[in-house]
N, C-alpha and C positions, 0 to 999 in steps of 0.2 A: 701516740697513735701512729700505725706505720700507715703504707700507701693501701693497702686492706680493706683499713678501719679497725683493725686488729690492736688491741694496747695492750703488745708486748714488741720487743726490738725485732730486726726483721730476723734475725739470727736465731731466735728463740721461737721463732713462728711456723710449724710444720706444716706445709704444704702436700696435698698430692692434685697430680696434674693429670687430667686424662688425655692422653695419646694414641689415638688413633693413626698414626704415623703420618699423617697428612701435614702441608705446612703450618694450619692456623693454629693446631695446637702444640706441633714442634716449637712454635717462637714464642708462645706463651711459656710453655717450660724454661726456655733459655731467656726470658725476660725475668723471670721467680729466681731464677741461680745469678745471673746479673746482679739482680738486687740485692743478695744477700740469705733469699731465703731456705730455708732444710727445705729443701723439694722430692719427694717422690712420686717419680711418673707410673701411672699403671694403666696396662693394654689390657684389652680384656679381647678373646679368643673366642669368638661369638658362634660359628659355625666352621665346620667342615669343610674348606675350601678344595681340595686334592685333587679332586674332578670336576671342578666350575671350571669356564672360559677365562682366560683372564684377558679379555679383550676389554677396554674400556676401562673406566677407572671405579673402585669400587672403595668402601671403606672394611676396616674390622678383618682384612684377608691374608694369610700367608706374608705375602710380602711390605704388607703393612707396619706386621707387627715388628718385622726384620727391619723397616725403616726408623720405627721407634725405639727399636732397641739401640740403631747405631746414634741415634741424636741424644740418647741418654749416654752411650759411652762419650760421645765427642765433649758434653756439656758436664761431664763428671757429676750425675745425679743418677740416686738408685733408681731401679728401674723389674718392675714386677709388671708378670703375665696374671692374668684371674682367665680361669677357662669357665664357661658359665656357656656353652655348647643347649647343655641339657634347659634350662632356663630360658635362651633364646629361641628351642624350635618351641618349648610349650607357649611360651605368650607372648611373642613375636610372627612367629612364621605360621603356627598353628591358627592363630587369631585372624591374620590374615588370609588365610586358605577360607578360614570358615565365616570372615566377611563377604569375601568374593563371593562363596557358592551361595548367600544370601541376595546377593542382586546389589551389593554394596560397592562402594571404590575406598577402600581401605588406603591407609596414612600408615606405612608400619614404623617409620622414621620417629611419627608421637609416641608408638604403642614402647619402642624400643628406648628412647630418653625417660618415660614415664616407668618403666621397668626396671629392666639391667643394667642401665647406666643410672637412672639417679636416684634409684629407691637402693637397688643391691651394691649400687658403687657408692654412693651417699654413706652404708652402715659402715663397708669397709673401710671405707675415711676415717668415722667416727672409731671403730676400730685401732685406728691406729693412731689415737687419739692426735688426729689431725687437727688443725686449728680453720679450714677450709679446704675447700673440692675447687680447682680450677679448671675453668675449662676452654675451649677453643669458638666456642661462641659466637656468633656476632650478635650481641644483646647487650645492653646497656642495664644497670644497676643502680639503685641510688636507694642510701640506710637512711631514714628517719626516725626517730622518736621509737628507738631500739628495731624497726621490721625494716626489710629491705624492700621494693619496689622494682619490677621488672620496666622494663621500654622499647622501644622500638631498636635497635641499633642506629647510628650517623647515617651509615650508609644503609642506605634504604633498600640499594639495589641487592646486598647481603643480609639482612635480616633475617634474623632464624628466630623471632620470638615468638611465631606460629606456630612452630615443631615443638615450643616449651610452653605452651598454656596451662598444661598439666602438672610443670612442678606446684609443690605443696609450700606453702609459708614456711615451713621449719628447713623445709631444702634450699629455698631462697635468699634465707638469713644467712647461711653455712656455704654457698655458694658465690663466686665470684668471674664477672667475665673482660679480662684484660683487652679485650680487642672489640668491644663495643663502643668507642667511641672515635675508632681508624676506621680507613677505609681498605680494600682487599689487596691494594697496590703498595700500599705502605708497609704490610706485613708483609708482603714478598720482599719489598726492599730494607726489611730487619733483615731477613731471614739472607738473603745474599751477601749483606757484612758480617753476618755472625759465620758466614759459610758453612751453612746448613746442608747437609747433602739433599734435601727435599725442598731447597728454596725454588727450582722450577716445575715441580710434580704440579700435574694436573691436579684438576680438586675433583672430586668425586663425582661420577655422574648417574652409576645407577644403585638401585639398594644392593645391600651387598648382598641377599640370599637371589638374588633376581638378574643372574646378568645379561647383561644387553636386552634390558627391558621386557625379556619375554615370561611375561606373567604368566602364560597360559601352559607354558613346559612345568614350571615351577609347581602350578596346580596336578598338572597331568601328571609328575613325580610323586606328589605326594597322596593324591585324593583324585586319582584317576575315573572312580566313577562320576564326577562331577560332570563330566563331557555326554548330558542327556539331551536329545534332540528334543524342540518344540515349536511351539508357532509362533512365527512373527504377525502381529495385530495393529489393524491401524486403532486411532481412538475410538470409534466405533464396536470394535471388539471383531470384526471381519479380519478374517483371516489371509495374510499376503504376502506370506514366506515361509521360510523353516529356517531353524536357526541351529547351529552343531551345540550346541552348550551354553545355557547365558553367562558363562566366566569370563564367552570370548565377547561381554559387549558391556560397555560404562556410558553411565547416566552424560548425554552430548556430545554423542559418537558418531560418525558421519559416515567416514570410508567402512567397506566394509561389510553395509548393510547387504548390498548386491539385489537390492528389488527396484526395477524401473520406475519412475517417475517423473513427473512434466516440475513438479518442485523439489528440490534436495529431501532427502527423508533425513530424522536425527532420533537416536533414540531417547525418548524422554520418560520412559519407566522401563524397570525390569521386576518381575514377580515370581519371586522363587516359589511361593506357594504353587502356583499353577503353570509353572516355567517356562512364562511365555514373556517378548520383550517387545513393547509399545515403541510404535515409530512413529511419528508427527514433523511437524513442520516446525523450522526455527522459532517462531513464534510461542509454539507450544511447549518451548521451554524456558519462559520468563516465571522465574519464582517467585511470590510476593510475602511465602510466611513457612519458615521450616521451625521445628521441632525437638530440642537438643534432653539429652540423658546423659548421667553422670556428668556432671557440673564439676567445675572447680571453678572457686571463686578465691580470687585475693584482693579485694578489698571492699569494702562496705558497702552495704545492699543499695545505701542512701546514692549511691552514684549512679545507680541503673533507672532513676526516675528520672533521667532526661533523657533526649535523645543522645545515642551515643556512635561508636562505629564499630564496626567487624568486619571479621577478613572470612570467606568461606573456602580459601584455599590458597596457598604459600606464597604462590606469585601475583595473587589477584590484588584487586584495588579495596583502598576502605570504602566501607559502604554503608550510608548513615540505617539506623534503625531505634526501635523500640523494643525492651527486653522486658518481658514479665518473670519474673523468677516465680518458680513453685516446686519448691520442697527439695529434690534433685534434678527437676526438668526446667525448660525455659520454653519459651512460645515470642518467638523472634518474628516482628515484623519489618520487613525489610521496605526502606523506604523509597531505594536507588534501583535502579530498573540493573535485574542483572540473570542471567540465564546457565545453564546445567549444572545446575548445586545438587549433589547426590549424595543420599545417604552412604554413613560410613567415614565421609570425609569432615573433620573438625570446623567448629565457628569459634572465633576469640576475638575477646571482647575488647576496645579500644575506648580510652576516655582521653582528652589534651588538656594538658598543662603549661608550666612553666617551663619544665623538663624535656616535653615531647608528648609521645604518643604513648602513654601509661597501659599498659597489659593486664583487665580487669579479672581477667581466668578467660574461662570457652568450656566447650563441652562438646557429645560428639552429635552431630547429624541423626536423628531417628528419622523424620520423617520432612518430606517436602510437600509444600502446597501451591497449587497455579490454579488458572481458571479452568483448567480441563479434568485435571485428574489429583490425586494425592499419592506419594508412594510410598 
């Protein structure tokens, strides 16, 4: 059994690594060739970069893929482009335009791992009859009694096992992440003794179709008539502003609103139906019970009859609750006082062990519940 869990030598073991030219997956590749094993890295060419800014640091772009390329020459492993362009505007960017113009705050980070990397880059593995998919991760793994088990990553502060709620059991088993159990410092300091040319690149900071965070260009390119004007309402249903388009406003949104008041106004609903966006008072956005669709679940229903924990968003805190599962939905009641949970955005599910913080699935945001309103 090599370091895998794989029982064959490392020499006989084909790896492909996905490379996003960034460092955390550069060292993971040159840690698989270290060892010994057949590695091939593959980028995948996800959009049209040639007219974006390249201000800021993004992932999947032009010169990403140029960095990828070179850390495959330096570390002597093949190294393959997948262009999948067309794949990522239908159910990535597309998906996300048409969250947005919903009244949603869209995650396209999950839509995109759940997609074109590990459903279409998962086959092409198997494809090549790879023996696992590595990736650059920070997620921790553990195989039992033949299935793998997701976790929290070491480092808390990096954990990405909210962006992967979505992998499937067969992609988890098939799947491995070498840098789940370092912290973010350590893999820079591989990455400077192996002399990586991207051992000090920033790490990414916005999505890559979106740069420098302005979501609302990226809408107005593609689905320009999104930008219809309406009323801004207090919870009374009175009417106490106008608003350019509700694409330009997310469920705990503060700056921006531009209507006077003696207490901060937040917006705490948005209603594409009648396209008008609810402002209230901080208060009025404490959520006590949201609503989740399309579920993935990896592991036994029997664990969801205690209380357990969930995250409602990447950087947020665990947050104890009660999960009723029903069929493909869930009726989550949250038990920790916690405020601007908006449809659109993922819940995943946490249960603790021996191990850590076990990764039960999640699913996404349909609806939220407070004492004022529903959205």
């Amino acid at each position: 059994m090599n370091s895998l869990g794989i029982n064959k030598t490392n020499k006989q073991t084909r790896v492909v690594v996905a490379m996003s030219g960034g460092v955390d997956s550069s060292v993971v590749a040159a840690l698989m060739k270290e060892e010994g094993y057949d590695v091939t890295g593959i980028t995948l060419k996800l959009y049209d970069d040639t007219k974006q800014s390249r201000e800021g640091r993004q992932c999947c772009a032009g010169q990403d893929i140029m960095d990828a390329k070179r850390v495959s020459e330096k570390i002597s492993i093949k190294h393959e482009i997948l262009y999948y362009q067309k794949k990522f505007k239908t159910e990535v960017i597309d998906s996300f335009i048409d969250s947005y113009a919903a009244g949603e705050t869209p995650i396209p980070c999950v839509q995109c791992n759940q997609t074109v990397k590990f459903r279409d880059l998962f086959k092409y593995a198997k494809d090549l009859n790879a023996d696992a998919l590595i990736t650059g991760h920070y997620v921790s793994r553990i195989q039992q009694n033949g299935n793998a088990s997701m976790y929290r990553a070491k480092d808390h502060n990096r954990d990405q096992s909210y962006f992967l709620f979505s992998t499937t059991q067969e992609q988890l088993n098939f799947l491995r992440f070498p840098l789940g159990e370092i912290d973010k410092a350590e893999t820079r300091s591989i990455a400077k003794k192996l002399n990586l040319n991207v051992a000090d690149k920033p790490d990414s900071q916005d999505i890559c179709f979106v740069p420098n965070g302005d979501y609302s260009a990226v809408i107005k390119k593609f689905r320009p008539d999104s930008f219809k004007s309406g009323k801004i309402i207090d919870l009374d249903g009175n009417q106490i502003g106008e608003h350019e388009g509700i694409i330009n406003y997310t469920i705990g949104q503060r700056k921006g609103i531009k209507i006077a008041s003696n207490k901060p106004l937040y917006v705490v609903n948005i209603n594409s139906d009648n396209n008008t966006v609810v402002v209230g008072n901080k208060e009025n956005l404490e959520i006590k019970e949201i609503r989740l669709r399309e579920l993935n679940i990896l592991a036994d229903k029997k664990e969801f009859d205690k209380a357990i924990n969930i995250k409602v968003r990447s950087t947020g805190r665990l947050l104890k609750a009660k999960i009723n599962l029903e069929n493909n939905y869930a009726k989550v009641e949250i038990l920790d006082k916690e405020i601007g949970i908006s449809p659109g955005q993922a819940c995943v599910f946490y249960s603790q062990d021996e191990y850590g913080d076990k990764v039960l699935g999640g699913g996404w945001i349909d609806k939220t519940f407070n004492n004022y309103l529903s959205t």
